[in-house]
C-alpha positions in Angstrom: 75.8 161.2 39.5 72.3 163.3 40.0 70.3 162.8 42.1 66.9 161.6 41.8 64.1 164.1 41.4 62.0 164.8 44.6 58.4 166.2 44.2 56.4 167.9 46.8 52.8 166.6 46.3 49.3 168.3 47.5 46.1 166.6 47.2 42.6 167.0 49.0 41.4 163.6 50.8 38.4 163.8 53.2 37.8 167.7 53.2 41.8 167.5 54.5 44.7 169.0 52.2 47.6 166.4 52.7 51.5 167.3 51.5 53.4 164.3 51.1 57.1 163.9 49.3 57.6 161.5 46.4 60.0 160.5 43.8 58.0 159.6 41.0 55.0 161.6 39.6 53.2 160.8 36.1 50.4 160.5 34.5 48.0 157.5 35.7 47.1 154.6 33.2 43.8 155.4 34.4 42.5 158.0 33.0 41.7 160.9 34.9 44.5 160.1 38.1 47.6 161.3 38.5 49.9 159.1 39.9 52.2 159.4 42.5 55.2 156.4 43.8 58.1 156.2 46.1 57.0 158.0 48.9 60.0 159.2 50.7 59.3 159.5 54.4 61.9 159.6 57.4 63.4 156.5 58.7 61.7 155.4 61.5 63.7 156.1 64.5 65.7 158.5 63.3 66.5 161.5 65.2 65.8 162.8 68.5 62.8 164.2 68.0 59.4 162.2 66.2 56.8 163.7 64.3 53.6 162.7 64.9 52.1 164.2 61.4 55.2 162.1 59.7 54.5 158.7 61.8 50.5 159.4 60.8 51.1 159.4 57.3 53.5 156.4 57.2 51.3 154.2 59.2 48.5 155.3 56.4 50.5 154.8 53.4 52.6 152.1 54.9 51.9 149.3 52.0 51.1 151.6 49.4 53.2 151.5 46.7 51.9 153.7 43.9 48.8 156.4 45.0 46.5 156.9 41.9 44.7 160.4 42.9 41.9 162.0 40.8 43.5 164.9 38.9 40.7 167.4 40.7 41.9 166.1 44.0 45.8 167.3 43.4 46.3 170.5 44.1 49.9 171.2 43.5 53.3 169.5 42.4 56.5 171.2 43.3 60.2 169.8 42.0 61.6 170.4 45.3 65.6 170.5 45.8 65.3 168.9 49.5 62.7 167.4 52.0 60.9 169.6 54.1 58.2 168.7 56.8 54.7 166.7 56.2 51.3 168.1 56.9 48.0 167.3 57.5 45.9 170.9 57.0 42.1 171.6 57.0 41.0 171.7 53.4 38.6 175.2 54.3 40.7 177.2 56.9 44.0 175.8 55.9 44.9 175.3 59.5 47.4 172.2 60.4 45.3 169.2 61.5 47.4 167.4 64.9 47.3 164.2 64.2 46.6 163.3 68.0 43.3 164.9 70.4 44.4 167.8 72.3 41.9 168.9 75.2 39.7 171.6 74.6 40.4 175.2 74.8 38.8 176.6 78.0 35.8 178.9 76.9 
């Protein structure tokens, strides 16, 4: 049996650039959305280690079933053979976002 397709989705939300995993990608009803279902995250618990940029993301999209995002707002769809990590970057310098406050660097 093969297995289900797994897409790799970009979009811009909030001057942020999120990457989020998903099993079903098409073309929105609405016009002008893409839209993106089954969100494929970790199971909670799993592992040793947690990611906090994973546990962000689920707790946002936690009763979401189907995401309908403005075709402008999505930058890229990749058929991906295998899940890699979830990110969070800044949508102008590109750099990861850490989804909890860290001090400030001394000056």
């Amino acid at each position: 049996m093969r297995n289900k397709k797994l897409y790799k989705v970009t979009f811009l939300h909030l001057g942020k650039s999120y990457e989020l995993y998903a099993r079903h990608v098409a073309t929105s009803s609405l016009w002008g959305f893409t839209e993106v279902g089954e969100l494929v995250f970790e199971p909670a618990g799993e592992g040793i280690l947690v990611d906090p940029t994973e546990e962000r993301l689920r707790d946002e999209f936690r009763d979401t079933r189907v995401l309908h995002l403005p075709m402008q707002a999505v930058l890229r769809v990749e058929e991906v053979d295998r899940k890699g990590s979830l990110s969070i970057r800044d949508a102008a310098d590109g750099q990861k976002i850490t989804p909890f406050p860290l001090p400030p660097k001394p000056r």
